[in-house]
Phi, psi and omega in degrees: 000318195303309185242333183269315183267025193227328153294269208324309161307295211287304164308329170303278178318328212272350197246347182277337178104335200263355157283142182214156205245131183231114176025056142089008186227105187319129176218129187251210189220144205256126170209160181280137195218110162241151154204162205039049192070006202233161188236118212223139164246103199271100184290158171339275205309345198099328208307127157296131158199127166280103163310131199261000173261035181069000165234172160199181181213155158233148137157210181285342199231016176323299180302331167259354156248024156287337227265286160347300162311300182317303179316294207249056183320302204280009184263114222285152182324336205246007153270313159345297207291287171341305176283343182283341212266317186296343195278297181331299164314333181294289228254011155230123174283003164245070189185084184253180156267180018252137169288142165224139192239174219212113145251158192247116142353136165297092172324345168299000000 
């Protein structure tokens, strides 16, 4: 994650238009990428980070659906996920709908 996919993202954005350069130093945008069952938060800067409790959030409304994700552990993922993004939607003005969520076939 670290080197193959974070050169590829960065040749990606840079070709897409969308890395921008701030007093010489390249910053893309932080959103969440799983892949292979593991859960990776790519910061502006590139930085990886892994979450050790298996879930994360990003943006203006991270912090109330994290607070959601946590609250709703016994609950199956893709309702986990409605709540966290309403509760976000609730209680952040920068947070709307409509959500649409997207899965990939199993490669398996």
């Amino acid at each position: 994650m670290v080197t193959e996919f974070i050169d590829a993202l960065r040749q990606c954005l840079k070709a897409g238009g969308c890395a921008q350069r701030y007093y010489e130093v390249e910053r893309g945008g932080t959103f969440l990428v799983g892949y292979a069952g593991r859960l990776f938060q790519i910061r502006g800067d590139y930085q990886v980070a892994e979450p050790v409790d298996g879930f994360d959030a990003c943006g203006c409304g991270s912090q109330i659906a994290l607070g959601a994700l946590f609250a709703s552990s016994d609950a199956p993922p893709r309702e986990r996920l409605e709540i966290a993004l309403n509760a976000a939607e609730r209680f952040s003005a920068g947070v709307r709908g409509p959500f649409h969520f997207e899965s990939l076939a199993s490669l398996e």
